[in-house]
Every structure is written in C-alpha cells, then in structure tokens.
C-alpha positions in Angstrom: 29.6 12.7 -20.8 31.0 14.3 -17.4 28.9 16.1 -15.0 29.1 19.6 -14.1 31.3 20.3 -11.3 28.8 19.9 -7.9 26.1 19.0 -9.9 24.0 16.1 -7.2 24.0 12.6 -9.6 20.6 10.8 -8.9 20.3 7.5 -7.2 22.0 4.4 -9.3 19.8 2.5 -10.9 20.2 -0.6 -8.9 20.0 1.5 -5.5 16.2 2.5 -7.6 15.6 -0.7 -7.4 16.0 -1.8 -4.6 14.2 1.2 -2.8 11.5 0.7 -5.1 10.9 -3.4 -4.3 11.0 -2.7 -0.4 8.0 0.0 -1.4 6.2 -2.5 -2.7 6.7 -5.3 0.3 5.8 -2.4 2.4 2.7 -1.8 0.4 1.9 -5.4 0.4 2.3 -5.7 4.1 -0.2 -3.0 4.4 -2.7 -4.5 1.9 -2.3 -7.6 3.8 -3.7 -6.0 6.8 -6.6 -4.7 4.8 -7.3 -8.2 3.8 -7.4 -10.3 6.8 -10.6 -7.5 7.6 -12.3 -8.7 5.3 -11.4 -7.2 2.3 -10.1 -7.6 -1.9 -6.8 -7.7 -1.8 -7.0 -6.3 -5.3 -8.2 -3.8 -6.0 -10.1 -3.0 -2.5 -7.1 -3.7 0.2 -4.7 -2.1 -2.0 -6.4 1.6 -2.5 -7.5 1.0 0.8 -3.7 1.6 1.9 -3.7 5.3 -0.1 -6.3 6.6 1.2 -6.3 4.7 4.7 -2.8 3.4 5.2 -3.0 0.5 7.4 -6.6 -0.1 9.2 -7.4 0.6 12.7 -8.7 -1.6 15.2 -12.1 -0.2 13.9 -12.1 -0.5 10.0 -12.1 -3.1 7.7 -14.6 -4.8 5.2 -18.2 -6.1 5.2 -20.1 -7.6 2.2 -23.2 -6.0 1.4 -24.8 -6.0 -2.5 -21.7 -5.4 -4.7 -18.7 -6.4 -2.9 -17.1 -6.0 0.5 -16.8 -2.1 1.1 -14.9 -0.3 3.8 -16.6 0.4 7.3 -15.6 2.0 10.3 -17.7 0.0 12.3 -15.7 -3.6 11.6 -16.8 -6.2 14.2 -15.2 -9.2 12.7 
C-alpha cells in the first residue's frame, strides 16, 4: 500500500524504539535522584519525577508512619 503523495510517514519503528528506551534512562536518572533523598524508587521516586521532575536542593523523603513521603524541608 503506497502513501498519498505528501502525506508525513510516522517515525520507523526502530527509530520508536530507540526514542522510547532513552525516555526511560532519562526517567530512571531522574528517579535515581529521588532515591538517594531518601525515597522508594518504586513507586515513590518514580511519580515523584511527574509531578516534581528531578528534586531540588530542598526536597526529598523522610519516614514517618507509613512510608517515606515527600518533604520540602529535606535535611539529609
């Protein structure tokens, strides 16, 4: 099946790939950061990087009942 004359093909599927595995170090990376504050790598570190990306000087992890949860106040 051809395409339509200037019709935009989308990405190859290996080019997919690729993109999508060097999301995923980057997320990692990030999650990484979250973790040596303190906190889960799963799941805490790695939602941490939605809605925080990666942590400021300031933020990171303490345990309290529960679990370690985010603070901006991390002195550790």
């Amino acid at each position: 099946m051809s395409d339509a004359p200037g019709r935009r093909r989308p990405l190859k599927k290996s080019t997919t790939i690729v993109l999508v595995a060097l999301l995923l170090i980057a997320w990692t990376a990030l999650a990484g950061q979250w973790s040596d504050k303190g906190c889960r790598l799963v799941p805490d570190s790695c939602s941490l990087v939605i809605g925080h990306g990666a942590p400021d000087r300031i933020e990171g992890c303490e345990s309290e009942l529960g679990g370690p949860q985010h603070t901006d106040n991390y002195g550790g």
